[in-house]
C-alpha positions as CSV (number, residue, x, y, z in Angstrom):
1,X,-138.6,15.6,-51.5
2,X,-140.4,18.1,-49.1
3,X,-142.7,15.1,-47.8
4,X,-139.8,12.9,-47.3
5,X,-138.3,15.7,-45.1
6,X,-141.0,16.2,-43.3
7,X,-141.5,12.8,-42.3
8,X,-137.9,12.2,-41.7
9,X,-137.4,15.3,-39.4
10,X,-139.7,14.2,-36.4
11,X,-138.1,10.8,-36.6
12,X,-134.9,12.3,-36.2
13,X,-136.3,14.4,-33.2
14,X,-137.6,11.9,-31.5
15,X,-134.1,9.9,-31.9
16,X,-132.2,12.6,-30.5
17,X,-134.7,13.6,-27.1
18,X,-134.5,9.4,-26.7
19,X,-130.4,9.7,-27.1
20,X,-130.1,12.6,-24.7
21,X,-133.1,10.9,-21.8
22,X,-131.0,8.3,-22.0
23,X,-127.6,10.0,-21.6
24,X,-129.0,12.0,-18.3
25,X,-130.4,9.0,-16.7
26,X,-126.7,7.1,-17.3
27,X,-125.3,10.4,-15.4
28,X,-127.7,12.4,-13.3
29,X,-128.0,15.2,-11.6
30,X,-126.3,15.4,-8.2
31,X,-128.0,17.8,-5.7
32,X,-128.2,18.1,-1.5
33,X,-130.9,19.1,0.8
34,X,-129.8,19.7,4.4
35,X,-133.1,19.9,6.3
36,X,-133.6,20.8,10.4
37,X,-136.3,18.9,11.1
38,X,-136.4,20.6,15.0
39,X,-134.7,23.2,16.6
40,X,-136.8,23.4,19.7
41,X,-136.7,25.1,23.3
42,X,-138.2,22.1,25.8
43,X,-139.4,23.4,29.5
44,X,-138.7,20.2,31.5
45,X,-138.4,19.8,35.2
46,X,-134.6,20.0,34.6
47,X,-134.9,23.9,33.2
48,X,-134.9,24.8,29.2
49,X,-133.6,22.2,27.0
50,X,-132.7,22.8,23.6
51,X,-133.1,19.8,21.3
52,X,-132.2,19.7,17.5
53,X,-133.1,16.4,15.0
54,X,-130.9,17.4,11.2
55,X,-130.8,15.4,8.1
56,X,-129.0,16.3,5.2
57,X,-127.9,14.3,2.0
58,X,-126.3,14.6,-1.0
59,X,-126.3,12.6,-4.6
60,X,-128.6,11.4,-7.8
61,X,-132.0,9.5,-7.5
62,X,-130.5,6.0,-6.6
63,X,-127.6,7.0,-4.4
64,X,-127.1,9.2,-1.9
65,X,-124.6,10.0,0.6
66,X,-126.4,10.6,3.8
67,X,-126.0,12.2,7.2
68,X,-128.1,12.8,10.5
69,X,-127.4,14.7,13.9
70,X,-129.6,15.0,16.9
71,X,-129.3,15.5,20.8
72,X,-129.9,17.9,23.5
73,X,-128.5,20.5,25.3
74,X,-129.4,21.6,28.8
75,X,-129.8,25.2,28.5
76,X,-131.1,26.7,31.4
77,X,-130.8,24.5,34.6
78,X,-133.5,25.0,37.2
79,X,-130.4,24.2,40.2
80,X,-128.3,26.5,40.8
81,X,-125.2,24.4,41.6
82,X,-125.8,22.7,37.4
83,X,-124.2,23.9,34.5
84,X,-125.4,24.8,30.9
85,X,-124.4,21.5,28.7
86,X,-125.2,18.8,26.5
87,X,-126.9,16.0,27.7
88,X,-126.1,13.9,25.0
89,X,-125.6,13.7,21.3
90,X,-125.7,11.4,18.1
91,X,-124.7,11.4,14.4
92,X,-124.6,9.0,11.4
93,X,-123.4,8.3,8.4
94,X,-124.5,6.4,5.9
95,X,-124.3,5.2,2.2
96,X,-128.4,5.6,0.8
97,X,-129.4,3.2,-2.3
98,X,-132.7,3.3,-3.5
99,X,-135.2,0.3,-3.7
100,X,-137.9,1.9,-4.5
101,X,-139.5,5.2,-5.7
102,X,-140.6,5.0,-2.1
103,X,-138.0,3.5,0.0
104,X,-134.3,3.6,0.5
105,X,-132.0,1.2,2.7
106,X,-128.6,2.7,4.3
107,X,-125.4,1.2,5.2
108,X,-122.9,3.6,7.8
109,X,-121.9,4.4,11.0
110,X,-123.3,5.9,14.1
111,X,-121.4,7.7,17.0
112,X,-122.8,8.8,20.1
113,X,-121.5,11.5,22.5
114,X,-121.7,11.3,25.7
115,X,-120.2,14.0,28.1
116,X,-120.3,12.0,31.3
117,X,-120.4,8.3,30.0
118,X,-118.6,6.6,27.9
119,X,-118.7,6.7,23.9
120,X,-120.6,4.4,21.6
121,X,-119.7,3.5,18.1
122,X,-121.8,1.4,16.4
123,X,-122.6,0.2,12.8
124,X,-126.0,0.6,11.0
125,X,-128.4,-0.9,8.3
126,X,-130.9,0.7,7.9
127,X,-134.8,1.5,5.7
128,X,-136.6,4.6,5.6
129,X,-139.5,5.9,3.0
130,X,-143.2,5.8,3.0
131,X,-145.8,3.3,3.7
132,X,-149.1,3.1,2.7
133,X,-151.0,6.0,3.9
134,X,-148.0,8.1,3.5
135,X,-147.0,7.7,7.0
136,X,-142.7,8.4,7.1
137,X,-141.3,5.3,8.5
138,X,-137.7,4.9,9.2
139,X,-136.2,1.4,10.8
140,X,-132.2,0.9,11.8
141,X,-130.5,-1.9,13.4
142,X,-127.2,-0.6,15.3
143,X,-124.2,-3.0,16.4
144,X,-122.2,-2.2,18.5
145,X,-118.7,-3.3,20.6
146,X,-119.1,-6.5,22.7
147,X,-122.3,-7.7,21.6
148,X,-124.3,-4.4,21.7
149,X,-127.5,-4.1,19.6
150,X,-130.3,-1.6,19.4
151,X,-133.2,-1.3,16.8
152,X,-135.0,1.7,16.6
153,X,-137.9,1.9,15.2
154,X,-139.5,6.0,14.2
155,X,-142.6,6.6,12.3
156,X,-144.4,10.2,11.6
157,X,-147.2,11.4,9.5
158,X,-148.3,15.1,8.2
159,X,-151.9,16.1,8.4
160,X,-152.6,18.9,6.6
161,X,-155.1,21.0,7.7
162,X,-154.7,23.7,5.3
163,X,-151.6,24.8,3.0
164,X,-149.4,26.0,5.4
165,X,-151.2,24.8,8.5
166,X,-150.0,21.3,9.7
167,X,-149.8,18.7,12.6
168,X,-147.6,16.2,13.1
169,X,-147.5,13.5,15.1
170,X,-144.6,11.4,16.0
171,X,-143.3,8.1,17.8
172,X,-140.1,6.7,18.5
173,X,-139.2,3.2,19.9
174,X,-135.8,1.7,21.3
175,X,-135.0,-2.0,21.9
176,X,-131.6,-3.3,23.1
177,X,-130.4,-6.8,22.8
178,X,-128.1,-6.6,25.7
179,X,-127.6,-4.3,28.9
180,X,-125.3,-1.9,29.3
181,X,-124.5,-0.9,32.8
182,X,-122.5,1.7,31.6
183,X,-125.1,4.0,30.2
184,X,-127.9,2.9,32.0
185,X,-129.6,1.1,29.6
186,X,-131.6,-2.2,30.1
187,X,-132.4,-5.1,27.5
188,X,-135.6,-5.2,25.5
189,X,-137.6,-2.3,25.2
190,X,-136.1,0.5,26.9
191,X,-137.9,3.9,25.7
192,X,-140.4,5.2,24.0
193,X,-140.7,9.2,22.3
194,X,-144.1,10.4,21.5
195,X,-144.7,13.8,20.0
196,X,-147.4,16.3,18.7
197,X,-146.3,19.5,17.0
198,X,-148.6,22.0,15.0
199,X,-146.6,23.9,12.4
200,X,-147.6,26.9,10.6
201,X,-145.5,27.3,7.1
202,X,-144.3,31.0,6.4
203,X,-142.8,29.5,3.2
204,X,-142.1,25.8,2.5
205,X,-138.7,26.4,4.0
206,X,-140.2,27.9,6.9
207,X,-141.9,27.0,9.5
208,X,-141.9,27.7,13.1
209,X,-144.1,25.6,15.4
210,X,-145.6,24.4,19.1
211,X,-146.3,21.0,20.8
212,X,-145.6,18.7,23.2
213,X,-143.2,15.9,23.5
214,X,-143.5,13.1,26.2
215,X,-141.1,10.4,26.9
216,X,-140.5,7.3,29.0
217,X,-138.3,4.5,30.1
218,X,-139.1,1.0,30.6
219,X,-137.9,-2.3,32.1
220,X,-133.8,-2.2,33.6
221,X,-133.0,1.2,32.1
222,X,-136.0,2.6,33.9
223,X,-134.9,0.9,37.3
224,X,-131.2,2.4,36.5
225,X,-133.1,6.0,36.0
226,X,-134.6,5.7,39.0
227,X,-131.9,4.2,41.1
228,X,-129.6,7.8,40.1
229,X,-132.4,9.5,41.4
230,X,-134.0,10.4,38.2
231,X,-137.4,10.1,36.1
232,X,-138.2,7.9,34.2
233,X,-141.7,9.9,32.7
234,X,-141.6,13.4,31.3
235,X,-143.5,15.4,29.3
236,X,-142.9,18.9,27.9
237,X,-144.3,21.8,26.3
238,X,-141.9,22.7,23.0
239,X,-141.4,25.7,20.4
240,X,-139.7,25.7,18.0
241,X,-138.3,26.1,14.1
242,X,-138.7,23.9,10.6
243,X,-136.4,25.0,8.4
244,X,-134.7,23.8,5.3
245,X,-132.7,24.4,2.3
């Protein structure tokens, strides 16, 4: 009798750690991460510029409800005659379903703010995870009202120099499908964002850092730039602020 137990009772185990694997995987765990990529202080020709980049989402390993913020805000102007105020702002909202253990496509909305222009709502599908290499990649076609389209295309990658000591590099693209003489923006390629930032991690959830940031215009939306006067190259020294929770 004692043998049959004994073989019966890990059988039984086994059963019951299959049962209950099986029960969390049918309902997981929902958790959130909110996580400020950059908080940063830019010195442009303008003045200071303060610039933020915020992802945050919330549900279980395959889907997530997902939501982004970035812009900036003109914080000390070098004229005297400007005004402290945001140059212009964007968020999203998006559905995230998992494909992958790597990669995720989104469905949602974007909106983007614009103090002196008009408004832009558009629609989004999206992929972000990692490729090969472990470089973060994230892809997102927007469409728009009357005909408006824009692909943006982001990648970044984290080289660690030592545990808390890392440098990241950074590069944005943007492509319209149509001009819009509203905002000043041309067709085809119309910007690219390059970055450098070195990062020293306090903890994991903090981690303040330094670089430089360089951007500039192309094509129509460059001649638009230049024809209010503007410019379409910059580059900038930044500092700033990694955190997450």
């Amino acid at each position: 009798m004692m043998n049959m137990i004994k073989k019966v009772l890990p059988a039984i185990a086994l059963t019951l750690s299959t049962q209950t694997a099986l029960a969390m995987s049918e309902h997981p765990m929902w958790v959130g991460q909110v996580i400020l990529d950059q908080l940063e202080i830019r010195d442009t020709d303008e003045g200071r510029v303060m610039a933020w980049e915020l992802d945050a989402w919330y549900g279980g390993d395959l889907n997530k409800l997902y939501f982004a913020s970035e812009g900036e805000r003109l914080m000390a102007p070098e004229e005297d005659e400007e005004d402290p105020a945001t140059e212009g702002a964007e968020t999203r909202l998006a559905w995230s379903r998992a494909l992958s253990p790597n990669w995720d496509w989104q469905l949602g909305v974007r909106r983007d703010w614009q103090p002196d222009d008009p408004n832009r709502d558009w629609a989004s599908i999206g992929l972000q995870g990692l490729a090969p290499y472990w470089f973060e990649v994230n892809t997102h076609l927007f469409v728009g009202e009357d005909g408006l389209s824009n692909l943006r295309l982001e990648a970044e990658y984290e080289l660690m120099f030592t545990q808390k000591l890392v440098l990241v590099p950074s590069l944005e693209a943007n492509l319209y499908g149509k001009k819009d003489d509203e905002l000043g923006v041309g067709k085809g390629l119309t910007d690219i964002e390059a970055g450098l930032r070195l990062r020293y991690e306090i903890r994991r959830e903090i981690a303040p850092y330094i670089g430089v940031n360089w951007e500039k215009q192309y094509g129509d939306t460059a001649d638009f730039t230049r024809n209010a006067g503007g410019k379409t190259e910059e580059g900038s020294v930044v500092a700033g602020i990694r955190l997450w929770f």
